[in-house]
Structures are given as structure tokens and as C-alpha cells.
C-alpha positions in Angstrom: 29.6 86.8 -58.8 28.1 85.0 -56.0 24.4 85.2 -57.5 25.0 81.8 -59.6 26.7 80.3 -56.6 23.9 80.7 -54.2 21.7 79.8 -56.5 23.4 76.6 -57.9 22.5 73.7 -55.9 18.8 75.1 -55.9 18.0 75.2 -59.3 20.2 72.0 -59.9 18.0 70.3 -58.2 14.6 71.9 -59.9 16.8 70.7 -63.1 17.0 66.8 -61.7 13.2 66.9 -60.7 12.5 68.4 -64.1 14.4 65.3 -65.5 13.4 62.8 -63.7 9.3 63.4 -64.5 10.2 63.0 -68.3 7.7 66.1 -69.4 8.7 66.2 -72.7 12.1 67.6 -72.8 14.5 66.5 -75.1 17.7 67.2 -72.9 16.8 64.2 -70.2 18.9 61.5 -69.7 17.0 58.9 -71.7 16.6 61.3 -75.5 20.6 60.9 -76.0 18.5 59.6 -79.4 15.9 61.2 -81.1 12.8 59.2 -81.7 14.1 56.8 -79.0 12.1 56.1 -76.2 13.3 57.5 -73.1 13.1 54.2 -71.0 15.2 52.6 -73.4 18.3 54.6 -72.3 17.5 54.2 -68.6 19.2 51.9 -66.1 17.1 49.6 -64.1 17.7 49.4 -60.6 20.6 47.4 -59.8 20.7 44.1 -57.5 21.2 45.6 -53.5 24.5 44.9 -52.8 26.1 42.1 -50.3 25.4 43.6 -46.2 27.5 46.5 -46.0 29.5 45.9 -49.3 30.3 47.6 -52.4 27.9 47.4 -55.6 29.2 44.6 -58.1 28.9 44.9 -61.9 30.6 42.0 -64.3 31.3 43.1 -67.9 31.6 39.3 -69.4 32.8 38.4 -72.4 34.5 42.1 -73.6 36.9 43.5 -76.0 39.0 45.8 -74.2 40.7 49.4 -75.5 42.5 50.1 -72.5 42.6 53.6 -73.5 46.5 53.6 -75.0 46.8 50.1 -76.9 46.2 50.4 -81.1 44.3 47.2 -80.8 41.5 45.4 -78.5 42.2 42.8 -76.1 41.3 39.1 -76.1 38.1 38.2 -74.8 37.7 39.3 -71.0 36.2 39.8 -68.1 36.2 42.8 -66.1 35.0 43.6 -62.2 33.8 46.8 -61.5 33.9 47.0 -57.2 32.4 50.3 -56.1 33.9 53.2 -57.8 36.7 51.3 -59.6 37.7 48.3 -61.5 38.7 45.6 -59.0 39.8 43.1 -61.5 40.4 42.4 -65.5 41.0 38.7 -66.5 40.9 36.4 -69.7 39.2 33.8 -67.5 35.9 33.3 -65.6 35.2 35.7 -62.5 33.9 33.9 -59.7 30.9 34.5 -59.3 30.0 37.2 -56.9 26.1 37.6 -54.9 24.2 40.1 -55.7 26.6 41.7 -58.8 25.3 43.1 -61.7 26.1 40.6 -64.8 26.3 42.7 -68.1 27.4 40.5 -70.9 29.1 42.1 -73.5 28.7 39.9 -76.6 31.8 40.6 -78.1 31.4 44.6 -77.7 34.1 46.8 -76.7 34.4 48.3 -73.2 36.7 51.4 -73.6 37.4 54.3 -70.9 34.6 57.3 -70.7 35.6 60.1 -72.9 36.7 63.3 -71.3 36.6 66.5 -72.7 39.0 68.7 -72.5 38.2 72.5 -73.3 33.8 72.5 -72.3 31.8 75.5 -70.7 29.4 73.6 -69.0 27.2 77.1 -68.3 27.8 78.2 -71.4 26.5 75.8 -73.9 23.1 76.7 -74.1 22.5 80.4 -73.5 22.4 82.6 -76.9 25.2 84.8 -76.8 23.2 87.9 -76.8 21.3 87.0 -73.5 24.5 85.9 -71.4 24.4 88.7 -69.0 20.7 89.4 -69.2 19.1 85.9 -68.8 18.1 85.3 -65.0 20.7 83.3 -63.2 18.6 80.0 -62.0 17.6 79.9 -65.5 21.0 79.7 -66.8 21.8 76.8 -64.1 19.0 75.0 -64.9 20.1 74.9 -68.6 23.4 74.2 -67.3 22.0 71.0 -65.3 20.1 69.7 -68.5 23.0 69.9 -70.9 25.3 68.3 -68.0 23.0 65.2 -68.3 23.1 65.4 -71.8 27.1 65.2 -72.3 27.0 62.5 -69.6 24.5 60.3 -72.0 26.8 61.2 -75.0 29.6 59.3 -73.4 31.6 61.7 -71.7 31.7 61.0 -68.0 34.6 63.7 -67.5 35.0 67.2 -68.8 37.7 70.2 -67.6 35.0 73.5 -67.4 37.5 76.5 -69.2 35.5 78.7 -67.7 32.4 79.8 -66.1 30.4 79.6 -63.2 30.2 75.8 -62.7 31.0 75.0 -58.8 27.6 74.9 -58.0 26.7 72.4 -60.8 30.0 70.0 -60.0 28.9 70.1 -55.9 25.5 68.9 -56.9 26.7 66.3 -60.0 29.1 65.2 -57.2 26.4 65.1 -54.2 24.2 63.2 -56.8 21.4 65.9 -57.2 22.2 65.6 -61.0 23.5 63.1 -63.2 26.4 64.9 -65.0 30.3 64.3 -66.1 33.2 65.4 -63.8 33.7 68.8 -63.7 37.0 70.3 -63.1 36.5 73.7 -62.9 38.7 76.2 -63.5 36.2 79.3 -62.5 35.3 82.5 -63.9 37.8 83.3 -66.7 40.2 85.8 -66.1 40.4 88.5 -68.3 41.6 92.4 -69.1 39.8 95.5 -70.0 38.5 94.8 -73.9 39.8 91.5 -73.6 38.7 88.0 -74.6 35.8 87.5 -72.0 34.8 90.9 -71.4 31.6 91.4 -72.1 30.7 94.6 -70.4 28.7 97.4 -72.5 30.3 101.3 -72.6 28.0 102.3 -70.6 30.0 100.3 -67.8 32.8 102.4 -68.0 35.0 103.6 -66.8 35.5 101.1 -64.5 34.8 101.7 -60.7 36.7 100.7 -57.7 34.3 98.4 -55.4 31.8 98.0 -58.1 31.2 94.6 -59.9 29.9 94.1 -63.4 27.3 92.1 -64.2 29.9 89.1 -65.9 31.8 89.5 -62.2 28.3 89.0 -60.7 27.6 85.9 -62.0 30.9 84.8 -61.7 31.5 84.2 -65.5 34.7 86.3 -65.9 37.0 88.4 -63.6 38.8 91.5 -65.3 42.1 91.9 -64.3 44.1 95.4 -65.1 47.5 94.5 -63.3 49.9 91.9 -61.6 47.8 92.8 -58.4 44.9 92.1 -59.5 45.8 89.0 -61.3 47.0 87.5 -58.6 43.7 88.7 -56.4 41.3 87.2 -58.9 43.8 83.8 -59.7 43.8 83.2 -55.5 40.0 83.9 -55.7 39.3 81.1 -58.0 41.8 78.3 -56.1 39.8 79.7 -52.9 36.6 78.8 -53.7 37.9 75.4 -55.7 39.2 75.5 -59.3 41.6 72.8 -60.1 43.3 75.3 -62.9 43.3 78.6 -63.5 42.2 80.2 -67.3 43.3 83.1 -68.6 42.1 84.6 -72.2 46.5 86.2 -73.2 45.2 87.4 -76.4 41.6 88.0 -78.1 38.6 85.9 -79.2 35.9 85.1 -81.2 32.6 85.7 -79.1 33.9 88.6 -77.1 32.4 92.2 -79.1 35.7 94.2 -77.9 38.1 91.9 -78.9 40.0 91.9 -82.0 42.1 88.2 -82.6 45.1 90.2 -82.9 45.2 91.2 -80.1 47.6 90.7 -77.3 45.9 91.2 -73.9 47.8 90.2 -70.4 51.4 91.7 -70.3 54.0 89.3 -69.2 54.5 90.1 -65.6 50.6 90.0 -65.3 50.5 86.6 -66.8 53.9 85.4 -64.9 51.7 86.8 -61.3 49.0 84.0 -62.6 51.5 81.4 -63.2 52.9 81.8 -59.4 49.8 82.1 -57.8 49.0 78.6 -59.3 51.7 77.1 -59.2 52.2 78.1 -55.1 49.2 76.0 -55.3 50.9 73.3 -56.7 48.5 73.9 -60.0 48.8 75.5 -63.5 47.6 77.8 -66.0 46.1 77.1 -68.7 46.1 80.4 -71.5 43.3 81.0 -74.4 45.8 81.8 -77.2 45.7 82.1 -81.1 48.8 83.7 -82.3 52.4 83.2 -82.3 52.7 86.3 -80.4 50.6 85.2 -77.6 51.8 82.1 -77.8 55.2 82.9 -77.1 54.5 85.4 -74.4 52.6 83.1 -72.4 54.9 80.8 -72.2 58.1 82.7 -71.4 55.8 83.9 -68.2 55.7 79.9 -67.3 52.3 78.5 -69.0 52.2 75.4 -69.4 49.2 74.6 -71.4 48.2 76.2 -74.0 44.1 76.3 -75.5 43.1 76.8 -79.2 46.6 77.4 -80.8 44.8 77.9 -84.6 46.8 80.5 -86.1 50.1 79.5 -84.5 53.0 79.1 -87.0 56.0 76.7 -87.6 58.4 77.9 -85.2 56.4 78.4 -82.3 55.1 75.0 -83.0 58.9 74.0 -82.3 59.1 75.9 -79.3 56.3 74.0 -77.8 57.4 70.6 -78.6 61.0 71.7 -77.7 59.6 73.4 -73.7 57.3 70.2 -73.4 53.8 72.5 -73.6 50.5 71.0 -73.9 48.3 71.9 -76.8 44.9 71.9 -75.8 43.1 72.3 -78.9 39.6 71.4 -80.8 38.5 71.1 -84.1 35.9 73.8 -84.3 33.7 73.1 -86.8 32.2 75.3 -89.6 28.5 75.2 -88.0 30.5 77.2 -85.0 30.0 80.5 -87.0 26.3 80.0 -86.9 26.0 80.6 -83.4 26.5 84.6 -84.3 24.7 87.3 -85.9 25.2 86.2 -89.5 27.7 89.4 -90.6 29.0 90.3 -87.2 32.7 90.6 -86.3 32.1 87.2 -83.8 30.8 85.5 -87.5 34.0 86.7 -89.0 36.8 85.9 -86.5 35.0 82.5 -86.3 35.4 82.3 -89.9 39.2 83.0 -89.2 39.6 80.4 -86.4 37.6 77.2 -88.9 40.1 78.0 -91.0 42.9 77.3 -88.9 41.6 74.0 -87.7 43.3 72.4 -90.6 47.3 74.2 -89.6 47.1 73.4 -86.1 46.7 69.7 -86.6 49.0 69.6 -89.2 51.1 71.5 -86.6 50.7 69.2 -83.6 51.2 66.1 -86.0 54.7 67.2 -87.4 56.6 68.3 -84.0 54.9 65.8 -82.1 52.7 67.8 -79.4 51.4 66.9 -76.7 47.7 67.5 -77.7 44.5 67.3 -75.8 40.4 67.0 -77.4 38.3 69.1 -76.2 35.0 71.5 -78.1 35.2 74.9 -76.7 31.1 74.2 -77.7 29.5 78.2 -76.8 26.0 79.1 -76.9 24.8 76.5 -79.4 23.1 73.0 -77.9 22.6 72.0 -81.2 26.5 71.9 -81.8 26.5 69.9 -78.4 24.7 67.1 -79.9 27.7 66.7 -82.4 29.8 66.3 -79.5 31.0 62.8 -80.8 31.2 63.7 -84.0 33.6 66.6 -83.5 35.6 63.7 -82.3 35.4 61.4 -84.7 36.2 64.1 -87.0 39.8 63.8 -85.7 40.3 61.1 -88.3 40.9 63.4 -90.7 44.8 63.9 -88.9 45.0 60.9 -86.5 44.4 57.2 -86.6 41.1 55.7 -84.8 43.5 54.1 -81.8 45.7 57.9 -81.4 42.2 59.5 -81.3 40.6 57.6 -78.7 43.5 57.8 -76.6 43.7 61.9 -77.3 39.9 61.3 -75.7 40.9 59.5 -72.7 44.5 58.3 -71.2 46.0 61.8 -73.1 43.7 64.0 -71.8 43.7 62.3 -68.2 47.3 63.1 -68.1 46.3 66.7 -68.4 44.0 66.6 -65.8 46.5 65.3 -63.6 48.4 68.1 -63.9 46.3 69.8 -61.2 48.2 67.9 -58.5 46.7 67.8 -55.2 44.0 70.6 -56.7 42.5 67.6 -58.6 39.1 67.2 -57.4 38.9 63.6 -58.1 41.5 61.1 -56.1 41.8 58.0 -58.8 43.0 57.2 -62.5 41.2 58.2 -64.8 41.0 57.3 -68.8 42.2 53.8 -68.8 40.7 50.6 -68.3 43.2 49.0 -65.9 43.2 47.7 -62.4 42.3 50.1 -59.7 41.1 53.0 -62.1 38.2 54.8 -61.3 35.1 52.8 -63.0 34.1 55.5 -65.9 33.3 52.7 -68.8 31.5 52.4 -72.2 30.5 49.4 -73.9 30.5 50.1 -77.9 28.4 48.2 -80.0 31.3 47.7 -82.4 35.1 48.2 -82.5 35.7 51.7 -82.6 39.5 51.1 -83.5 38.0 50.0 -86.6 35.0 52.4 -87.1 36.1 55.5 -85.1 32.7 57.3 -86.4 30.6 54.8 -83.7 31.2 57.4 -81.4 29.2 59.7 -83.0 26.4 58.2 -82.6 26.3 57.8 -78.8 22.4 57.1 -78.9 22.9 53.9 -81.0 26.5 52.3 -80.6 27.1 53.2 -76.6 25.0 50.2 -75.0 26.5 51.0 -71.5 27.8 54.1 -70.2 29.0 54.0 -66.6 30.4 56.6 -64.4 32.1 56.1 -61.1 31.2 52.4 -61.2 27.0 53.7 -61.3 25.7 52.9 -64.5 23.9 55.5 -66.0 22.6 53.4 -69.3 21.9 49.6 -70.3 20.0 48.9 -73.0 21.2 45.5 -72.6 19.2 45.0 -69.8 16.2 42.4 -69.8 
């Protein structure tokens, strides 16, 4: 476990030179675009700020989506003060030395998007190769494609699991430019279940002897309450904000059938006390009604995926107050397997539930969070936007955008004191953490502008340091 750990802020750093001297790799912050040149996405060098002061910015002239209204604001003016918004007002600012002026033309300013369900170590590794591929390898594909999802427009992400501490210390340190990670840790898992991807010839298990997935920290397998708890304390130890679970079985796991339930109940209830002595929660991966249910008569409280759930547990959810974390997996998903392998099928099975649990969340009213689950396919993570704007399809332009952001910041603050990150996040309101786009366009109108990151999002901002301006002279 502790081999991507020690080697995290190492190779994150090899991954920010590699970067930063623009040798032709696509994934650096300034190709969000193909065919774009790199400088065109870059920030210049903002004015030095006042002696001992703060760094200014001044969005003039703006159309705000504060991140929960179904319409923009009136033309406006917003402060950004260090890390968060100092001031929003229909009239003049006045003027402030050595700010940053960005004037928005008209454009909408809107919160950073966040998503929800990401594996930011697992994006770009082929399945096949997850255990095999050298661990500073793997972190330096992890520190590209953090870039990357920063440049798309989302300046926050919750990491369901994986080996990502060492990534969100140097993101955080400002090695790397990346999105907020809060980082649940290696996913805890059973014998044969979702996550466990250990060979035969790794069993029987032994006592004192760690798999190569419990190496690297990707996933923890957990064969009792004992051990549950063991692995959930582990996790909160060395810093998760939630804890993940896998109650029943999954797509990209070889030994696990989507059938299946995994955890028993008192496991699962061991995880939901060990979190929540930690003033935290758990958060299950969970298809079926049957895991569904279990999980939450053992206390979860948020609930991932949800595709093949069915009317009345629907109810239950609505009626206990559970979150649905869910995402709407698209059909090029399936092409990240061996084309006739079980993984193909059951992702087959899952596309074509992204339709029912929408319709689902829609009729009883749940409280539902965006987020990709993208695995093992940077292509896919290009369409990042796009699997947003795809939400459309169920919601209006205004409910998905606030899914994106206010939503899905609510989640997040269900960490409590374990949240990594002391501030609002997902609105644009006074005293909120400074995570900003400016849209060329109104994207309550035309939600598919987020999409196309590259071309519509003409500021991206993060923690009040902007990160793109092609409006700059």
C-alpha cells in the first residue's frame, strides 16, 4: 500500500516539470482544445499584489448563476480577495491597486463544477495493467489527467477510490495544478468482491501478507466486522474525508458477478460506526435493490451508481432522506473492456440502466449528485462535460448545473470536520471559496456549452488563482 504513497509527491512533481516544458503532450494544461495552441489557455502572470495583501481579481460586467437560481443575474461586478469572493454588486467596485481587471462582456460567471464519483488514479491506466504498471508511472498519469479535469472546468472532484493522497498533498502544496481532491482512499472491499482484483494464484489468502492492490493502496479486502473496521480507521488515519465501500458487485472487477451481494450487514454497520465516530460517512457502491436496502438498514447514507434499483426502494430512499450519487455512464463505457468479456457485458447491463435511475431520482424526488465513475479510458475523460450536459435528457439546464455545483457541495459537506477544505463551495455568493468560470454564453440557455470547455470556458479559476484567460491582452 505504501509504494504509491512514497512515491506520490515525487513523481507529481516529474508530472508538473513534464507539464510545464510543453514537449508535446496533449494532457498539459494549455491542450484542454485540440488544435489550440497551448499559450492560448495559459494565464499570464498576474499584477503583484498591494505590500503584504491579498491578490485582487475584478470580474466586471457579469451574468451571474449563483449555482441554485433558474436564471442569471443582472449585470454585476464581482471581487475575488485571496481565496474567496469578497464582494458581488450591481454597481462599480472601487477600484482596487494592483487587481486583476477581467471584463466579462456580458458572459456568465458560474461556480466550478465538482464531480462527484472520479478515480483520479484510475482514469488513465488500461484495466489489464492496473496492478502490473510501475507505481510512479501510474502517478505521473494520475498528475497529467488531474490537470486535465482542472482545464475542463472542474476545480473540485470527491476521489471514490484509489490511491490519491499523494496527488491531493501536492495539488494542494501547488506542485501540480489539479481540482480538489477529497479522497476517500483505497476502496474497501471482500474476497471476490467489487474491487478485488487479485489472480488465484493469490489464494488463499495469508495472514500478514499484502496483495499487490493492498500494496498500492488501491483497495483493502475486508473478510469480517474486524477487519472492516481495521481498514475503515486506516483510511480516516491517513486522511480520507469518506469512507467507500463496493456492498454488492461490479462491472470492472473479473470475480464479481452484479448480482451479487458482498458485505454482510454487521460488516457494513462496523464501517458506518467507524465513520461516523469520526463525525464522517459512508458512501456504498451499489446496483440492486437488495444491496441497496441492506446498506442502508446498516446506516449508509449515500448511496453510488443505483442503476438497477427498482420502484420501492426508490421510495425508501426518498422517504430515509439518502443521497443518490449516480452518473450517466455512457455507452462508449463498454469500450474500455475486452470486446466479449464479462466486464463488456455487465457494462452493457449498467448503460442500460442509466435511463431507470433518472427516471427514478426524478419521480420520488432524490437527492442526486453528478459524478462519471470515468475508469481506465482518458479518452472518456475528455467527454467529461459532455456526460454532463447529457443530463438534459431528465433535467432542465438550471437543475443540472446546480446538480454540478451547490448539490454536490452539500454532499461534500457531509464530511464534517473531515472535510479537507474549510469554505463554501459551489456557489457564487459572498465569502465562498473563489472556484469560478466565465462562460462564453448562458449555459441556462445552452447547457451543451459546457461540453466544450476548450471553446466556451474563457476563465477558469480555482481558489481565487486563475488557471486560464484567454481574455487576457
Amino acid at each position: 500500500m505504501r509504494a504509491f504513497g512514497l512515491l506520490a509527491s515525487l513523481t507529481v512533481i516529474l508530472a508538473s516539470v513534464s507539464c510545464s516544458t510543453g514537449d508535446g503532450d496533449s494532457s498539459s494544461a494549455g491542450s484542454a482544445e485540440p488544435g489550440r495552441p497551448a499559450e492560448s489557455a495559459q494565464a499570464p502572470p498576474p499584477p503583484a499584489p498591494p505590500s503584504g495583501g491579498a491578490a485582487v481579481t475584478d470580474f466586471r460586467n457579469v451574468k451571474i448563476f449563483d449555482g441554485r437560481s433558474d436564471r442569471l443575474s443582472a449585470p454585476s461586478n464581482v471581487r475575488v480577495k485571496g481565496k474567496r469572493i469578497e464582494r458581488i454588486s450591481t454597481e462599480a467596485l472601487p477600484d482596487e491597486p494592483g487587481a486583476t481587471v477581467i471584463d466579462g462582456g456580458g458572459r456568465t460567471l458560474m461556480p466550478g463544477l465538482i464531480d462527484n464519483h472520479w478515480h483520479t488514479m484510475l482514469v488513465r491506466p488500461p484495466v489489464t495493467q492496473l496492478t502490473t504498471l510501475d507505481p510512479g508511472y501510474l502517478n505521473l498519469l494520475a498528475g497529467a489527467e488531474a490537470t486535465d479535469t482542472l482545464m475542463r472546468g472542474f476545480t473540485t472532484v470527491r476521489d471514490l477510490g484509489g490511491p490519491s493522497f499523494g496527488l491531493k498533498q501536492a495539488i494542494d502544496e501547488g506542485v501540480i495544478d489539479g481540482p480538489r481532491i477529497y479522497p476517500s482512499g483505497a476502496i474497501i472491499t471482500v474476497t471476490s468482491g467489487h474491487g478485488d482484483f487479485r489472480t488465484p494464484a493469490d489464494l488463499p489468502r495469508k495472514a500478514g501478507v499484502e496483495s499487490r492492490q493492498e500494496e498500492l493502496g488501491a483497495a483493502m479486502v475486508a473478510d469480517s466486522p474486524d477487519e472492516v473496521r481495521m481498514r475503515t480507521r486506516e483510511q480516516l488515519f491517513e486522511g480520507a474525508s469518506q469512507i467507500k465501500l463496493t456492498a454488492g458487485g461490479g462491472v470492472s472487477s473479473p470475480h464479481s458477478p452484479l448480482d451479487v451481494t458482498t458485505f454482510t450487514e454487521p460488516e457494513l454497520r462496523a464501517a458506518t460506526e467507524a465513520a461516523g465516530n469520526w463525525g464522517t460517512y459512508v458512501a456504498v457502491h451499489a446496483y440492486t435493490p437488495q444491496t441497496i436496502q441492506q446498506a442502508i438498514r446498516a446506516g449508509v447514507t449515500c448511496i453510488e451508481h443505483g442503476h438497477l434499483m427498482d420502484e420501492a426502494t426508490a421510495k425508501e430512499m426518498a422517504d430515509k432522506n439518502i443521497w443518490l450519487s449516480t452518473q450517466p455512464i455512457p455507452a462508449e463505457m463498454i469500450g474500455a473492456f475486452p470486446p466479449g468479456s464479462d466486464e463488456a457485458a455487465k457494462a452493457k447491463e449498467i448503460v442500460d440502466g442509466v435511463n431507470n435511475v433518472y427516471q427514478l431520482a426524478r419521480k420520488y424526488k432524490l437527492k442526486t449528485a453528478f459524478g462519471t465513475d470515468i475508469l481506465f479510458s482518458p479518452q472518456l475523460a475528455q467527454k467529461q462535460g459532455a456526460l454532463l450536459a447529457g443530463l438534459g435528457k431528465w433535467f432542465s439546464p438550471a437543475e443540472t448545473l446546480t446538480m454540478a455545483t451547490a448539490t454536490n457541495a452539500e454532499l461534500l459537506a457531509m464530511s464534517g470536520k473531515r472535510n479537507p477544505y474549510a469554505g463554501k463551495l459551489g456557489v457564487v455568493a459572498e465569502g465562498a471559496l473563489a472556484d469560478l468560470l466565465l462562460v462564453d454564453g448562458d449555459p441556462l440557455a445552452r447547457l451543451d456549452l459546457v461540453a466544450d470547455p476548450g471553446r466556451n470556458f474563457t476563465v477558469i479559476m480555482k481558489d481565487g488563482k486563475t488557471y486560464k484567460n484567454t481574455l487576457a491582452s
